[in-house]
C-alpha positions in Angstrom: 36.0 -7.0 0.8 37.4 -9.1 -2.7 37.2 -7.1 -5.8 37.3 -10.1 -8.3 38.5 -8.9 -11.5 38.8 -10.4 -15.0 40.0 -8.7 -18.3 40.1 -9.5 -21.9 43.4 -8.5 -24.2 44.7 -8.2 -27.3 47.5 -11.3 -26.4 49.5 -12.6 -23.8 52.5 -10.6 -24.3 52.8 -8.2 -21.0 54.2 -5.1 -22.3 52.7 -5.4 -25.9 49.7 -6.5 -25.7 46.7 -4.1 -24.2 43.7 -4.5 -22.9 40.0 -4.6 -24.4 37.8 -5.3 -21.4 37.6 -5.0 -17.8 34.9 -6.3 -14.8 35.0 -6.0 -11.6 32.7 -7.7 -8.8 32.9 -7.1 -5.5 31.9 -9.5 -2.9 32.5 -9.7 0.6 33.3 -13.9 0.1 29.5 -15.0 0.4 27.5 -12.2 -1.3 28.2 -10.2 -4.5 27.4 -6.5 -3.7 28.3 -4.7 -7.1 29.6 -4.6 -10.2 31.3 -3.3 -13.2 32.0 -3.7 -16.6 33.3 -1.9 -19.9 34.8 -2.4 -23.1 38.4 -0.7 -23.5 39.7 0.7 -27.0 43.5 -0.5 -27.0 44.4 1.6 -29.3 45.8 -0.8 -31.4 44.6 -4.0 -33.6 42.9 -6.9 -32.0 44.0 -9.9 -33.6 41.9 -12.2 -35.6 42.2 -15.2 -32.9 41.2 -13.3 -29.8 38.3 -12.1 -31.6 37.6 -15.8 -32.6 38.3 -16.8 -28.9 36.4 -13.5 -26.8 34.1 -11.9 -29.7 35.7 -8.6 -29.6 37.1 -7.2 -32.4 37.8 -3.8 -33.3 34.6 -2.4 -34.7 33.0 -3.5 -31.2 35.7 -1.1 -29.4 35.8 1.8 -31.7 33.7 4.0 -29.7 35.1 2.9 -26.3 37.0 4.6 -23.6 40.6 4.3 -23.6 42.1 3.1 -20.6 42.7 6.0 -19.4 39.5 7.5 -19.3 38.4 4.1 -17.2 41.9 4.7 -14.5 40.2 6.5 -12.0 36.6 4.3 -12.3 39.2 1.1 -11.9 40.8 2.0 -9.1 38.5 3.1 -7.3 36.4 -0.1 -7.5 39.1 -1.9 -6.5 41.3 0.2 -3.7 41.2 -0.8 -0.5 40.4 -4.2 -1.5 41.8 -7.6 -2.1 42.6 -8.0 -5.7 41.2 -11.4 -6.9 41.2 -12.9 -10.6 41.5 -17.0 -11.9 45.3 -16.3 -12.8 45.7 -13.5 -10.3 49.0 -12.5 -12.2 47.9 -12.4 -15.8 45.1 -9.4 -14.5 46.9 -7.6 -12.0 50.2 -7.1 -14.3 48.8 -6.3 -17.2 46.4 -3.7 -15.0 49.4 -2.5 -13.1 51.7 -1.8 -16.9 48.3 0.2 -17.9 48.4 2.2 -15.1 52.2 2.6 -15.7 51.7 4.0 -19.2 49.7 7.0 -17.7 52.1 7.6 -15.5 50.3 6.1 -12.2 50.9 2.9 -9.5 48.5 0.5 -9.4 49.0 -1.7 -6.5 46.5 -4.3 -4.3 47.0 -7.2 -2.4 45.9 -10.3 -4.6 44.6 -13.6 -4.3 44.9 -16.2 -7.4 42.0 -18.7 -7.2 43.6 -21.2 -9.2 46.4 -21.1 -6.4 43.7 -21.6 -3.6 41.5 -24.4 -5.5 44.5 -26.5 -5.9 44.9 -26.8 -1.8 41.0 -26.6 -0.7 39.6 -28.6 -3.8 43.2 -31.0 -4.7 43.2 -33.8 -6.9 40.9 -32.3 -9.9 42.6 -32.7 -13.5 42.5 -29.2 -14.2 42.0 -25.8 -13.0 40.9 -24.0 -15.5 37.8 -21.7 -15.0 35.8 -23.6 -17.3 37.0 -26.9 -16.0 36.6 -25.8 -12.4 33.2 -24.7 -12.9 31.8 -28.0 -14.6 33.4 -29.9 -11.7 31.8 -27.3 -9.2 28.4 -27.0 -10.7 29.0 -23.5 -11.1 26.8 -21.5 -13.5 29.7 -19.6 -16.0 27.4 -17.5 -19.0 29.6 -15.6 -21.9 32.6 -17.5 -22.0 35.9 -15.2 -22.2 34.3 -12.1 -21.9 35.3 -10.0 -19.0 32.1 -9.5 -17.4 31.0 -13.7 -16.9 34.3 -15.0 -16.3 34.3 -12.4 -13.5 31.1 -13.3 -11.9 32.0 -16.8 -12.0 34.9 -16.3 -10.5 33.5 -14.6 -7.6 31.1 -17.5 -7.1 34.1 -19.8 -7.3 35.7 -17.7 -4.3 32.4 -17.7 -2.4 32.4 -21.5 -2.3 35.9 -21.5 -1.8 35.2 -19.6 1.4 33.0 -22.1 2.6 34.7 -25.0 2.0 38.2 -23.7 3.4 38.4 -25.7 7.1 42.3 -25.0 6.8 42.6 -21.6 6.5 43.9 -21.5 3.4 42.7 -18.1 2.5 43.8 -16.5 5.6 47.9 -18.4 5.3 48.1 -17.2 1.6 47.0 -13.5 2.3 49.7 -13.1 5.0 51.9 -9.9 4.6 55.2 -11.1 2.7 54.1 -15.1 1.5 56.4 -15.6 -0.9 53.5 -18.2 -2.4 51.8 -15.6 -4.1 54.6 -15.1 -6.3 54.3 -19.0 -7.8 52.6 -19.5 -11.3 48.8 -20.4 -10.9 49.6 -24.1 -12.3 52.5 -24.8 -10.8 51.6 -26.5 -7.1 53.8 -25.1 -3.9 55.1 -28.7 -3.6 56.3 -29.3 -7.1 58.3 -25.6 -6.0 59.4 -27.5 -2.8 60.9 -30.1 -4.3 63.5 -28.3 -6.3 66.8 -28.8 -4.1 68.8 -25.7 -2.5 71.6 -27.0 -4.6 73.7 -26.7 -7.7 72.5 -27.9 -11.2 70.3 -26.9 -14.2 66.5 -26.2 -14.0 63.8 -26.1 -16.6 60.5 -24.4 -17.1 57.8 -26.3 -19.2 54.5 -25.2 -21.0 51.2 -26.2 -20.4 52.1 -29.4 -23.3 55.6 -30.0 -21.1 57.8 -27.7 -24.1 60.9 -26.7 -22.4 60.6 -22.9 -22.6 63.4 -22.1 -19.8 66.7 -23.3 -19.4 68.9 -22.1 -16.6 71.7 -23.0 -14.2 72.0 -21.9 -10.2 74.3 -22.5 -7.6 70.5 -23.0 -5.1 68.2 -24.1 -7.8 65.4 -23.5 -5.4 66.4 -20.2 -4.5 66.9 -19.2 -8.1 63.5 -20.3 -9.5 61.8 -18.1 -7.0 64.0 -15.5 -7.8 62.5 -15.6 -11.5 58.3 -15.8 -10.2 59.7 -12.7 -7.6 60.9 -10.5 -10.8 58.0 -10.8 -12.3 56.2 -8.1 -10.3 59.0 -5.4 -12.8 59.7 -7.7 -15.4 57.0 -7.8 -18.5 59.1 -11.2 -19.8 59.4 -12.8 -16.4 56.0 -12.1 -15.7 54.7 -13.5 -19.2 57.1 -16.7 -18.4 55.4 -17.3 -15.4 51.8 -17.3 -16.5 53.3 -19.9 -19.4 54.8 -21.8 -16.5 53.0 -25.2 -15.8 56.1 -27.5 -14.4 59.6 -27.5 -13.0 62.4 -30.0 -13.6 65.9 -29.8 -12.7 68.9 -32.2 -12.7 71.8 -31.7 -10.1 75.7 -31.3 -11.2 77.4 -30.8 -7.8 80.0 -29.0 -10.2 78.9 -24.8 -10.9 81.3 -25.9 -14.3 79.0 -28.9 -15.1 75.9 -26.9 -14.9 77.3 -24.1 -17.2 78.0 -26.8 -19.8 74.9 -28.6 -19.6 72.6 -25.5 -19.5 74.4 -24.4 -22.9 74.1 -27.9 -24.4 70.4 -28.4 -23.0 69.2 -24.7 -24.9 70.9 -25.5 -28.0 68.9 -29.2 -27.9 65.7 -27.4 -26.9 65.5 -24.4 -28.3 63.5 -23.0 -25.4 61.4 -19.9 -26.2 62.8 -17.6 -23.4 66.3 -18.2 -23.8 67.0 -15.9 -27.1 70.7 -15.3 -26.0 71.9 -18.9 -26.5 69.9 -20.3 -29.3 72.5 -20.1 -31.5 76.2 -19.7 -31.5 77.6 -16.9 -29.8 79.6 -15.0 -31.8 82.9 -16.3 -29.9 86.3 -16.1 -31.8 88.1 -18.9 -33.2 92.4 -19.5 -33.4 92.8 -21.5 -37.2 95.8 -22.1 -39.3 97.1 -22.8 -42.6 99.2 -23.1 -45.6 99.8 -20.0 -48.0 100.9 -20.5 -51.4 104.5 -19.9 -50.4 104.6 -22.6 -47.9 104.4 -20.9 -44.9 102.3 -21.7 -42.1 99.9 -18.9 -40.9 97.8 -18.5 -37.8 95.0 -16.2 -37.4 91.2 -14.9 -35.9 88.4 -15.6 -37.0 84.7 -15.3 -35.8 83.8 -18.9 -35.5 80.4 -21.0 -35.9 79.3 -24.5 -35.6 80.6 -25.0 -39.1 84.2 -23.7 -38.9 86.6 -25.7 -37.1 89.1 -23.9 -34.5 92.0 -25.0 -32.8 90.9 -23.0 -29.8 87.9 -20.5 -28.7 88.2 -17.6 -26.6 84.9 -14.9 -25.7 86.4 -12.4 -27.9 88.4 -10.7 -29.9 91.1 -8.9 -27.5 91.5 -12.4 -25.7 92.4 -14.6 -29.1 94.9 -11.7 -30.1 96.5 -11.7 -26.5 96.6 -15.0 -26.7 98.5 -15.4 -30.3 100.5 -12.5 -29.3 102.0 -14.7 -26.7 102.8 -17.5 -28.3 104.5 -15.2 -31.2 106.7 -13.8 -28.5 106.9 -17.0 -26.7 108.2 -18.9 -30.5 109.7 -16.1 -32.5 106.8 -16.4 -34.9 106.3 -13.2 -37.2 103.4 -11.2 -36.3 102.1 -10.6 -40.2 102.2 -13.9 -40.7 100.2 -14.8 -37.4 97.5 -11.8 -39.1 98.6 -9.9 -35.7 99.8 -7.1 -38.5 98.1 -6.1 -41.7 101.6 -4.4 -43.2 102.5 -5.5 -46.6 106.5 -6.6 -47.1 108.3 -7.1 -44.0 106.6 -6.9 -40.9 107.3 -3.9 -37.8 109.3 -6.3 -36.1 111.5 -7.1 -38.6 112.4 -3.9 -39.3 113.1 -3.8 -35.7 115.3 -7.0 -35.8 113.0 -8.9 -33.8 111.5 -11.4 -36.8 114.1 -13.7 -38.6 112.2 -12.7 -41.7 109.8 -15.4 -42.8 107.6 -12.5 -43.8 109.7 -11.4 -46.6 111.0 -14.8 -47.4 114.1 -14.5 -45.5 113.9 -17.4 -43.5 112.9 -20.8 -45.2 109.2 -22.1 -44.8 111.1 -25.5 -43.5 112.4 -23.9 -40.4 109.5 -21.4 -39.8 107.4 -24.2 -40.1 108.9 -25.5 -37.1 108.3 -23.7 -35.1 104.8 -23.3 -35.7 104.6 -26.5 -34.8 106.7 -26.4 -31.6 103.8 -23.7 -30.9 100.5 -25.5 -31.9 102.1 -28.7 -29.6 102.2 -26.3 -26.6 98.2 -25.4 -27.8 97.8 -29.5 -26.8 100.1 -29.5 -24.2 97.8 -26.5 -22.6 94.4 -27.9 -23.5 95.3 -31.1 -24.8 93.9 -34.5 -23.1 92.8 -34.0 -19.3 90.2 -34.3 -16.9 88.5 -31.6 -14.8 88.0 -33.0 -11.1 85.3 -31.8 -9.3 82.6 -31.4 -6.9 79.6 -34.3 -7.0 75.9 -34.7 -6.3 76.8 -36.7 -3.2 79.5 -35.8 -0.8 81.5 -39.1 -1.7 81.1 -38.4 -5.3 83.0 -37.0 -7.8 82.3 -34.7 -11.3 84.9 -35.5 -13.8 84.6 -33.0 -17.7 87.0 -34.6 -20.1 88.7 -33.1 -23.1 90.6 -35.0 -25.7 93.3 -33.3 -28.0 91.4 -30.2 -27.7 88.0 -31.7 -28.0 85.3 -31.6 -25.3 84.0 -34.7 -24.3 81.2 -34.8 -22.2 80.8 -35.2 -18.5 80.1 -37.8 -15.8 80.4 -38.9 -12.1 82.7 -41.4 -10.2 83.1 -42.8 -6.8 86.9 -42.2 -5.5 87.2 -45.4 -3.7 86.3 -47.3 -6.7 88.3 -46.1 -9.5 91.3 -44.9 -7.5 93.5 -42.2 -9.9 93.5 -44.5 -12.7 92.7 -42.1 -15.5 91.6 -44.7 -17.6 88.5 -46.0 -15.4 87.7 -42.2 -14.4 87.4 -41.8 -18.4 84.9 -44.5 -18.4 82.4 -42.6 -16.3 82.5 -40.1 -19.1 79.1 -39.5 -20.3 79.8 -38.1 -24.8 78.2 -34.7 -25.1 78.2 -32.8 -28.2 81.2 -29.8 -28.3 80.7 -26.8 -30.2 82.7 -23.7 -30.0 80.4 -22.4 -27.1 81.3 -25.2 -24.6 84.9 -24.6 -26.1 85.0 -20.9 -25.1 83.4 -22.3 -21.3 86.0 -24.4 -20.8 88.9 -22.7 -21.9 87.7 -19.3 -19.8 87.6 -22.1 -16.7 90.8 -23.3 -17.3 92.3 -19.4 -17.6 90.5 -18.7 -14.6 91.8 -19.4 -11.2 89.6 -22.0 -10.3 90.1 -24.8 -7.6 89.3 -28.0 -9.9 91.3 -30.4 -10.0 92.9 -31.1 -13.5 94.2 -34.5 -14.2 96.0 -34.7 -17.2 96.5 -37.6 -19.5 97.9 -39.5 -22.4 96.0 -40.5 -25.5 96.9 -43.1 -28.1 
């Protein structure tokens, strides 16, 4: 027996969002032997659209059970059953995270129908309800209400039982297909095609938005990995009913993917990728002049409008990182900001500073070696390339920096440009830095990777 189900909400937001109406028709594929229907009082506000869109608005529910007075009726009508709805996942989670706030598990084996008409009925430009029941000459009455989109739902599955000569039905109701876990307008193929291999991925609304940006080692195996979380997850879940296409591009190089995915969210803007959106609050290494003539390093917190010599993740690692090149070039610690001490600094008074911090020693001959320090800041990420992995076995990923400055990324063939820095530059495809990719690439280059880095000498 099917218990095909369709509810009516106050949004799309799983988790937030609650429920205003529920039906339920049972069928056994062919016949339709009950049914039943109820408004639900969500207990909070039903936005003017969705009364627009279903006609319920809150006057309507006022008097109506909660949800919780409806739990047992629900599950009962729909245990030992297979759960089917038009969108299977939209229902069943938002039915399942009900269940959840009265403290009970709600769980059914499910069949989609937008899933299923896409293999028995392929080819049609759309699979929405509606759209689906034109093309099918299938009667649909009260539009977005609970109670006719059910019904004409379950008369969708009864003719999708007669016209299955594949056994559709039967292959996507096995025990453990990982199908069922796909969005209802994203085709298994176009999930096929996604390679088992390194690059960044993108999700894309129903207009083709970029709403996802991510990066994987097995693209494939990491987009499934996001339709598989939704079962817990109320934001994967809500992604994957938004989910109507899948794009990737392959970078061979793990590095070249974590650059591109930060570049590509930045450009996009993609609704489900809050943490990157904006700069990260990374921290930048700056210098100046002070009024005496001195020149001063310090830490900053940077953004895409303050210029740094170098960025690190955070604070401790910018301070460890000055503290070594004080050491490493006798500079004072005060005037590197590493102290906050006024007059002479601790190590002064130790006899470890020649004094610059109380005027002892001239700016001229601090000065120098400042700049003995910020050279060995080039010298460390200065001009070079990053060799890498490519997209093809014979080819090559090459990142290039420029006196500090990220470059962009690109590929080469070995056998045709030889070690000749200049013509592996050429391959160089300019992407915008910013003190995100900064902090990526000077992490990589502090880590104990196995790229190949090819330094080299700009005019």
């Amino acid at each position: 027996m099917y218990a095909v189900v369709d509810i009516e909400t106050t949004g799309s937001r799983f988790g937030e969002d609650r429920i205003t109406e529920v039906a339920v028709y049972l069928t056994d594929g062919e016949t339709i032997t009950g049914e039943w229907s109820s408004l639900v009082n969500p207990g909070v506000d039903i936005p003017p659209f969705i009364t627009n869109l279903t006609g319920i608005d809150n006057h309507l529910v006022a008097d109506a059970p909660s949800f919780a007075d409806l739990a047992e009726t629900i599950a009962s009508w729909t245990d030992d059953k297979i759960f089917v709805a038009h969108n299977a996942a939209f229902d069943y989670h938002f039915l399942r995270r009900e269940f959840e706030r009265i403290g009970q598990v709600f769980q059914r084996r499910r069949l989609c129908t937008v899933q299923v008409s896409r293999k028995i009925f392929p080819g049609l430009p759309s699979y929405s309800l509606g759209k689906l029941c034109d093309r099918l000459g299938i009667p649909i009455s009260d539009r977005h209400r609970a109670h006719g989109d059910a019904r004409a739902t379950a008369l969708l599955l009864s003719m999708l039982v007669d016209n299955d000569r594949r056994g559709v039905l039967a292959k996507t109701l096995k025990h453990g297909s990982g199908e069922r876990n796909l969005p209802p307008n994203v085709p298994q193929a176009r999930f096929l095609a996604l390679p088992e291999r390194t690059g960044v991925y993108y999700f894309h609304n129903e207009k083709g938005q970029v709403i996802y940006v991510g990066k994987a080692r097995n693209i494939r195996s990491r987009v499934a990995s996001h339709f598989a979380a939704a079962e817990r997850h109320p934001t994967e879940a809500r992604m994957r009913h938004l989910v109507h296409d899948l794009s990737f591009e392959e970078t061979g190089s793990e590095l070249v993917a974590l650059l591109l995915e930060s570049i590509e969210i930045k450009r996009h803007q993609p609704m489900f990728n809050a943490a990157q959106k904006q700069w990260q609050a990374n921290y930048g290494l700056i210098h100046y002049l002070d009024q005496k003539g001195y020149q001063r390093l310090g830490v900053l917190k940077t953004n895409s409008r303050k210029p740094s010599l170098l960025t690190f993740p955070d604070m401790l690692s910018a301070r460890n990182f000055l503290q070594r090149k004080c050491s490493d070039f006798n500079l004072c610690p005060r005037l590197c900001s590493l102290q906050t001490v006024t007059g002479p600094c601790y190590d002064r008074r130790a006899g470890a500073c020649d004094g610059a911090c109380e005027a002892a020693e001239s700016a001229e001959q601090y000065n120098q070696r400042v700049a003995a320090a910020l050279a060995s800041f080039t010298a460390e990420f200065g001009s070079l390339m990053i060799i890498g992995r490519g997209r093809q076995p014979e080819e090559r990923s090459v990142i290039a920096v420029e006196n500090g400055h990220y470059l962009g990324f690109g590929y080469f063939s070995p056998e045709l440009t030889g070690e000749d820095p200049a013509l592996i530059r050429s391959c160089v495809k300019h992407q915008p830095d910013n003190p995100d990719v900064q902090r990526i690439l000077q992490t990589y280059l502090r880590s104990g990777h196995r790229d190949r880095v090819l330094e080299y000498a700009t005019d």
